[in-house]
DSSP file (Angstrom, degrees, kcal/mol; ACC not computed):
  #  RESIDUE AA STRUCTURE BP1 BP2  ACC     N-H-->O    O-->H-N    N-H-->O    O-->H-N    TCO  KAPPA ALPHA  PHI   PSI    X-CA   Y-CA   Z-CA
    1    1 A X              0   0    0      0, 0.0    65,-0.2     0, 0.0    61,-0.1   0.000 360.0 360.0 360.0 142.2   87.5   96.6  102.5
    2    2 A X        -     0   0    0     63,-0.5    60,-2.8    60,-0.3     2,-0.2  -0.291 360.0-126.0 -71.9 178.0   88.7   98.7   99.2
    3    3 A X        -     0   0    0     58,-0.2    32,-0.3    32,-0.0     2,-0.2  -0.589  21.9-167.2-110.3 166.6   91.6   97.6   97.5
    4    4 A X        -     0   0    0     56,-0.4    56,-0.2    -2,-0.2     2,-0.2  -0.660  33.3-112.9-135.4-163.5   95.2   99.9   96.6
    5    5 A X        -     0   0    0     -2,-0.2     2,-0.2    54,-0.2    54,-0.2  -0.724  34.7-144.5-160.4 118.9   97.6   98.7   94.4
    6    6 A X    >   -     0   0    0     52,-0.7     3,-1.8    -2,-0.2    25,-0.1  -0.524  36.9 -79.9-105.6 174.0  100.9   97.9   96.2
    7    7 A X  T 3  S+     0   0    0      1,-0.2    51,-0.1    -2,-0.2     0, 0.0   0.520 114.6  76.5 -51.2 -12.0  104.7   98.3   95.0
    8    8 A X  T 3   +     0   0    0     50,-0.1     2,-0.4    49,-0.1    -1,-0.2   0.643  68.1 115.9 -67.9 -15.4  104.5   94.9   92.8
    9    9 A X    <   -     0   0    0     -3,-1.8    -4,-0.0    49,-0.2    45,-0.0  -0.234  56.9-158.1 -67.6 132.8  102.8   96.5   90.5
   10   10 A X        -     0   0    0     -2,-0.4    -1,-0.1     1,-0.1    -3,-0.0   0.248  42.7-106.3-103.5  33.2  104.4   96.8   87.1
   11   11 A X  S    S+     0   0    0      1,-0.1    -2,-0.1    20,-0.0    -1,-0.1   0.493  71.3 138.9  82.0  14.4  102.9   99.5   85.6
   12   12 A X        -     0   0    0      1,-0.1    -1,-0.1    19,-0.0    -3,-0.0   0.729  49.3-143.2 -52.4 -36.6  100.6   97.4   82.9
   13   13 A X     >  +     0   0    0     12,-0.1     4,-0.9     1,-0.0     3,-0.1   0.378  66.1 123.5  94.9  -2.2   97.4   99.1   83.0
   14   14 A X  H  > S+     0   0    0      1,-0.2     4,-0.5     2,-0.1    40,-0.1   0.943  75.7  56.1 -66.2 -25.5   95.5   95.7   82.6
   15   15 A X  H >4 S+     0   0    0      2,-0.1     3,-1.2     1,-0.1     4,-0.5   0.940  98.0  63.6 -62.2 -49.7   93.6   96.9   86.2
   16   16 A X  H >4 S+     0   0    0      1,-0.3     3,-1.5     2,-0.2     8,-0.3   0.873 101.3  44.2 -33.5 -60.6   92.2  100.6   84.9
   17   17 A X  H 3< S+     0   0    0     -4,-0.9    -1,-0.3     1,-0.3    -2,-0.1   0.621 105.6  54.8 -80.8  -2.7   90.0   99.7   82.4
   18   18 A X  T << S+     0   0    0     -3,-1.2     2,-0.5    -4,-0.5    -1,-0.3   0.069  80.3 113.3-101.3  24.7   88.3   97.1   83.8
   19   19 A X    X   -     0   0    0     -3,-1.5     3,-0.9    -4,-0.5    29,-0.0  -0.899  55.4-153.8 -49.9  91.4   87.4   99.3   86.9
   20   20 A X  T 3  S+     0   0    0     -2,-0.5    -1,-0.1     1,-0.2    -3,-0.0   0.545  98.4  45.3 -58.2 -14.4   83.4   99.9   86.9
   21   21 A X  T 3  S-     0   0    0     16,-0.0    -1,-0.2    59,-0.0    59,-0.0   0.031 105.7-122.5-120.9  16.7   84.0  103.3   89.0
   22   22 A X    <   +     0   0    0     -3,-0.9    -2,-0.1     1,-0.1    -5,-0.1   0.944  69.4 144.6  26.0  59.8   87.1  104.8   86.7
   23   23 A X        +     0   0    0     -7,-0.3    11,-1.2     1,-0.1     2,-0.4   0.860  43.9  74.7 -89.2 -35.9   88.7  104.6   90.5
   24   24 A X  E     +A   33   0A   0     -8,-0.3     9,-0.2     9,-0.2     2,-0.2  -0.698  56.3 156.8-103.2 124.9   92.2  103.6   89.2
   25   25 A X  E     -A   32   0A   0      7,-1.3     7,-1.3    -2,-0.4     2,-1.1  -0.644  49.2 -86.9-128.6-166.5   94.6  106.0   87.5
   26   26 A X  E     -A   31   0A   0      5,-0.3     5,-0.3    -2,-0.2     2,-0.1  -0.845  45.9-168.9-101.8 118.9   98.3  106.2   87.0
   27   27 A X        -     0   0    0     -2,-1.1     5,-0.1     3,-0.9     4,-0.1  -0.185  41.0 -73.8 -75.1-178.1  100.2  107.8   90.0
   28   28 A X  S    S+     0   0    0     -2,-0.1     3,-0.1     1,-0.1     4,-0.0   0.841 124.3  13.4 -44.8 -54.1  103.8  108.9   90.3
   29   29 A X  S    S-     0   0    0      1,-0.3     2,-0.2     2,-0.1    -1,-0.1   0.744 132.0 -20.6-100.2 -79.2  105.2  105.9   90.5
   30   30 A X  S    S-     0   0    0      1,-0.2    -3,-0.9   -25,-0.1    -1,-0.3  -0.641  95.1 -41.6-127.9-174.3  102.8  102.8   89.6
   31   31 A X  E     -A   26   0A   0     -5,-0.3     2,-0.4    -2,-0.2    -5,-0.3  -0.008  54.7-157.0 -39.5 142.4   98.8  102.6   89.6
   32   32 A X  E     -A   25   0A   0     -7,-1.3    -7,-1.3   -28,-0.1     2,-0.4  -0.874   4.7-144.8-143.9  94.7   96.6  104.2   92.2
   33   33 A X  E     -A   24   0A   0     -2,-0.4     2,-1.2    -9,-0.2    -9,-0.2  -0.820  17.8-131.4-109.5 150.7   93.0  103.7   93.5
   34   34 A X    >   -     0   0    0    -11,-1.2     3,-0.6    -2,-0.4    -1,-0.1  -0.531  15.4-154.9 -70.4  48.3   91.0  106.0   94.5
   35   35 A X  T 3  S+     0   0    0     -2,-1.2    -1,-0.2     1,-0.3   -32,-0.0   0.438  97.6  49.8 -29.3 -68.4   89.5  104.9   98.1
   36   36 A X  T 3  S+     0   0    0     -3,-0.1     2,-0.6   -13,-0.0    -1,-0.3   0.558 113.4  44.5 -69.3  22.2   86.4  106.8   97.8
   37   37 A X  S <  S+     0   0    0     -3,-0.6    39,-0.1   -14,-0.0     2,-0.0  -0.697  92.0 108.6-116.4 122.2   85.6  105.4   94.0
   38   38 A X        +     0   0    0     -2,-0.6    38,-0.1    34,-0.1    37,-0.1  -0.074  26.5 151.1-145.8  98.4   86.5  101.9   95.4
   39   39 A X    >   -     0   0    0     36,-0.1     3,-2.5   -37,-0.0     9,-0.1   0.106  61.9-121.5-116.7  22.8   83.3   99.7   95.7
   40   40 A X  T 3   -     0   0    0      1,-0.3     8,-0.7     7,-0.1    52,-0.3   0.884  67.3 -73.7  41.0  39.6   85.5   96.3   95.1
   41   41 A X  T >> S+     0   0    0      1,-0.2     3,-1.5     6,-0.1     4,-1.5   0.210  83.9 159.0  63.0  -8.5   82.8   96.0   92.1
   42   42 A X  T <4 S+     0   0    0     -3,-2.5    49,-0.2     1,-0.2    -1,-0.2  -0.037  71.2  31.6 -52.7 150.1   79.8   95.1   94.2
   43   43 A X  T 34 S+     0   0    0     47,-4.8    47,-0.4     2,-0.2    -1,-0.2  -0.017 127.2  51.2  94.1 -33.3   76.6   95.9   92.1
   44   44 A X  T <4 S-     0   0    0     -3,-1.5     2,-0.3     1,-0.4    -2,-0.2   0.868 116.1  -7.2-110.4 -57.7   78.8   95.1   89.1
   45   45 A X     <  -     0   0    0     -4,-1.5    47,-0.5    45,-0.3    -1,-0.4  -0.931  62.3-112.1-148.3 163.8   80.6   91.8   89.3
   46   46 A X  S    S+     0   0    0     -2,-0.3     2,-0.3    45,-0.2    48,-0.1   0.816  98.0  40.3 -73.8 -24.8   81.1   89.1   91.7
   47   47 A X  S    S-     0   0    0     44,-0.1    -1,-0.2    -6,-0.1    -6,-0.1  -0.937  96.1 -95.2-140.1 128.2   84.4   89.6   92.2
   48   48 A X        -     0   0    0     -8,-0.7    -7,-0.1    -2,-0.3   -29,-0.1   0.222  40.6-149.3 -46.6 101.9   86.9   92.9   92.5
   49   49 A X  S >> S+     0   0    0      2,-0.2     3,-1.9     1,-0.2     4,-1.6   0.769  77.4  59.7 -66.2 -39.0   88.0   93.0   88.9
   50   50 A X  H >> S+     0   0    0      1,-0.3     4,-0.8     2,-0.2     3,-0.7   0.992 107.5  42.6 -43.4 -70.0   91.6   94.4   89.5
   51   51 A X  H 34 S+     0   0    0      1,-0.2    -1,-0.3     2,-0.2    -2,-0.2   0.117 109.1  57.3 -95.0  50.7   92.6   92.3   91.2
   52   52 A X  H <4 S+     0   0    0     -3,-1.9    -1,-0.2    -5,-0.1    -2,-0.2   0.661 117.4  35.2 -89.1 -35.7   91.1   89.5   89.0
   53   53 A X  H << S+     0   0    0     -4,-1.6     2,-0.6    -3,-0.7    -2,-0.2   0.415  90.6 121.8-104.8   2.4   92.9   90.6   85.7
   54   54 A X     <  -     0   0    0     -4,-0.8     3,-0.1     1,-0.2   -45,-0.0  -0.592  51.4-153.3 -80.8 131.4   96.5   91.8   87.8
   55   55 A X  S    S+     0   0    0     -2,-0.6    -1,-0.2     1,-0.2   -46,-0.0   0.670  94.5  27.6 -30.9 -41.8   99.7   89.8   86.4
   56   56 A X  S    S-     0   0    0    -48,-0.0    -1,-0.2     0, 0.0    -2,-0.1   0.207 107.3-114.9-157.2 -22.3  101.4   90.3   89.6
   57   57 A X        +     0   0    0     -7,-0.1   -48,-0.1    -3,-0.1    -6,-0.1   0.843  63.5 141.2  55.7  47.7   98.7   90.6   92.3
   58   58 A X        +     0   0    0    -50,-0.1     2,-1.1    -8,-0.1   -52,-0.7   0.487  44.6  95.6 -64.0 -19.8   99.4   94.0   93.3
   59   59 A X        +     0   0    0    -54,-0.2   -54,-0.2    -9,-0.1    -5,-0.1  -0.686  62.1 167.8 -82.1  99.7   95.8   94.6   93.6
   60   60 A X        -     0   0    0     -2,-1.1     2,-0.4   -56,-0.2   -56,-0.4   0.187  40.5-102.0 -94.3-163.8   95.3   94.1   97.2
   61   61 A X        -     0   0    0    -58,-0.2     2,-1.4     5,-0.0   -58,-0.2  -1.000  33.1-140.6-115.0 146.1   92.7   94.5  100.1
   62   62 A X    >   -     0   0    0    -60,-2.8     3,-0.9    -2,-0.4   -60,-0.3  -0.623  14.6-169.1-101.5 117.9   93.5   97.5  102.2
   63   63 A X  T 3  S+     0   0    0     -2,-1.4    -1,-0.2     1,-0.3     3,-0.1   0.802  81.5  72.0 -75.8  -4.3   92.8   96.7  105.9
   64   64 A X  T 3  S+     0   0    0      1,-0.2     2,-0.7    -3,-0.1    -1,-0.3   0.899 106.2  42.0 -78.1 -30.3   93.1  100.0  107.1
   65   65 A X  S <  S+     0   0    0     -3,-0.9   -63,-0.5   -63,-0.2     2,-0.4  -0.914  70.7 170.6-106.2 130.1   89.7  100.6  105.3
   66   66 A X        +     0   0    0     -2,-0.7     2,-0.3   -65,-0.2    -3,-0.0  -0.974   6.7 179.6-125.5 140.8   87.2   97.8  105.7
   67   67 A X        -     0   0    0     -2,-0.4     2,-0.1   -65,-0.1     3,-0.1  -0.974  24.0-127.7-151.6 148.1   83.6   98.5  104.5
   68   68 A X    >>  -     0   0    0     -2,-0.3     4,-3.3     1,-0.1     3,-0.6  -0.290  39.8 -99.9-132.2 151.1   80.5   96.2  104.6
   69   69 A X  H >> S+     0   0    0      2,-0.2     3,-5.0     1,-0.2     4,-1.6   0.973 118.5  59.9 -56.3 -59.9   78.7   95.7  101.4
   70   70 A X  H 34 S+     0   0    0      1,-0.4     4,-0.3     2,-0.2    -1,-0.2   0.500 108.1  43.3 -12.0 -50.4   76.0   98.2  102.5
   71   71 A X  H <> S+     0   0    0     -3,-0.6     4,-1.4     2,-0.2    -1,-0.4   0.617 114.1  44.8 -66.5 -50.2   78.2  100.6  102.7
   72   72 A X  H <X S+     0   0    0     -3,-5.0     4,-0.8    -4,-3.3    -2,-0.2   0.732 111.5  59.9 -97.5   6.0   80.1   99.9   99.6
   73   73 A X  H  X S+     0   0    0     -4,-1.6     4,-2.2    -5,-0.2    -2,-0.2   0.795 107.7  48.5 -64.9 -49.0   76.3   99.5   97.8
   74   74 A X  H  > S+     0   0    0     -5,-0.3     4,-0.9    -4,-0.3    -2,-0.2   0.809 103.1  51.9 -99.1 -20.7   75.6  103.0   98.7
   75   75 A X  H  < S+     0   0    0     -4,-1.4     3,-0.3     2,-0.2    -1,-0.2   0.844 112.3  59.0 -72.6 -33.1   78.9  104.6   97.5
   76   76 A X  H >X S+     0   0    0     -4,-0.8     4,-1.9     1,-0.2     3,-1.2   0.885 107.8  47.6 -56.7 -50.0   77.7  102.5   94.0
   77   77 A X  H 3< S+     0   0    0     -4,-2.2    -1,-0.2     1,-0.2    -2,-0.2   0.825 106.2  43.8 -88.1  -2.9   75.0  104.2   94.0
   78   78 A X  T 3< S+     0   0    0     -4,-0.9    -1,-0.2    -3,-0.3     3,-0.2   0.045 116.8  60.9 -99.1  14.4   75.8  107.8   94.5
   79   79 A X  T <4 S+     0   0    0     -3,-1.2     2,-0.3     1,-0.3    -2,-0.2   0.544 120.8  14.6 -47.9 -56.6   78.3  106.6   92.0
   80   80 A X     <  +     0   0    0     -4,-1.9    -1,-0.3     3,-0.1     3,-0.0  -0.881  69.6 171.7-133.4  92.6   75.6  105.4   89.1
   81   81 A X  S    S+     0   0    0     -2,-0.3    -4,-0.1    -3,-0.2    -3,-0.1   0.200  81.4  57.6 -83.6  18.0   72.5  107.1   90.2
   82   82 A X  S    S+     0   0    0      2,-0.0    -1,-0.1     0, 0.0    -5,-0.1   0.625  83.1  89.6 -91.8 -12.9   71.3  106.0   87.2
   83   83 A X  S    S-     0   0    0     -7,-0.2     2,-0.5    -6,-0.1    -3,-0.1  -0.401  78.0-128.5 -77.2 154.0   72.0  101.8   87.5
   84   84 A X        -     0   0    0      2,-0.1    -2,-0.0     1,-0.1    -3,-0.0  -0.979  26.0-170.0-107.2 122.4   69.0  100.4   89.0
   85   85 A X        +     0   0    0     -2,-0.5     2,-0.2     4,-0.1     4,-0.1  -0.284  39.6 128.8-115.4  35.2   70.4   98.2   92.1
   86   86 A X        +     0   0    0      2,-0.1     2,-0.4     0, 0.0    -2,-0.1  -0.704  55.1  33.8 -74.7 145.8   67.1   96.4   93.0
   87   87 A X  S    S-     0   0    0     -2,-0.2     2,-0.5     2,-0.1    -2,-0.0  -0.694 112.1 -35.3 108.7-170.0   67.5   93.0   93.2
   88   88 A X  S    S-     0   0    0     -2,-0.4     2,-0.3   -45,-0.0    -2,-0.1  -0.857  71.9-158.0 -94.6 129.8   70.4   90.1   94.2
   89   89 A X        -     0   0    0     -2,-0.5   -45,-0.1    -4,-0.1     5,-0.1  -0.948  21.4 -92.2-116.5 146.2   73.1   92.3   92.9
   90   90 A X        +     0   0    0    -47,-0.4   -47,-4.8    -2,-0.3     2,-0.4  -0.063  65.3 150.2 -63.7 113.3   77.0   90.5   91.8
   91   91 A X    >   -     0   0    0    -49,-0.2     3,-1.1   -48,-0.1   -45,-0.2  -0.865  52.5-138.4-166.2 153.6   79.1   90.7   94.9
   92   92 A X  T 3  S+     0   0    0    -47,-0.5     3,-0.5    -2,-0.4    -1,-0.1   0.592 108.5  66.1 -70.9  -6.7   82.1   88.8   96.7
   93   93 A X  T 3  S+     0   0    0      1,-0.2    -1,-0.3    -3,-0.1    -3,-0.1   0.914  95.1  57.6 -96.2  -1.5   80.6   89.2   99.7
   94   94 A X    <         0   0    0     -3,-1.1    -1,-0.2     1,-0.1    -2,-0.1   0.020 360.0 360.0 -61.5   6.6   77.3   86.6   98.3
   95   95 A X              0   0    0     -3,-0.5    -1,-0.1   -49,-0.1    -3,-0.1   0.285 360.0 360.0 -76.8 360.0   80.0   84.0   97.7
């Protein structure tokens, strides 16, 4: 399932840059990610790097979208068509 960024957030930034898919930008208000950049880092790391590094745990999973690694493997890759994603690739759902 992607992740948002709920109203706890306090506006740190520490989530953006660590975002393999430059999904998360500053909204109106607080922090924003993008649902369709949002591959919860599979391909990249084992586990959804926002909310690994948020203070505050505003980096959430959003159930209204739930998506199966497959699914979030092929949005990485029309993402990076250049990363080669043969192999056991880093994901939370391998856990």
């Amino acid at each position: 399932m992607a992740y948002k960024i709920i109203s706890d957030c306090n506006n740190c930034g520490a989530c953006e840059p660590e975002c393999p898919n430059n999904a998360i930008s500053m909204g109106d208000d607080l922090y924003v990610i993008k649902l369709e950049a949002c591959t919860e880092c599979v391909g990249f790391h084992d586990a959804p790097q926002c909310a690994a590094v948020c203070p505050v745990d505003a980096c959430v999973t959003d159930p209204a979208h739930v998506e199966t690694e497959a699914v979030l493997i092929e949005k990485a890759k029309k993402l990076h068509p250049g990363k080669d994603y043969s192999g056991k690739l880093p994901s939370h759902f391998r856990k």
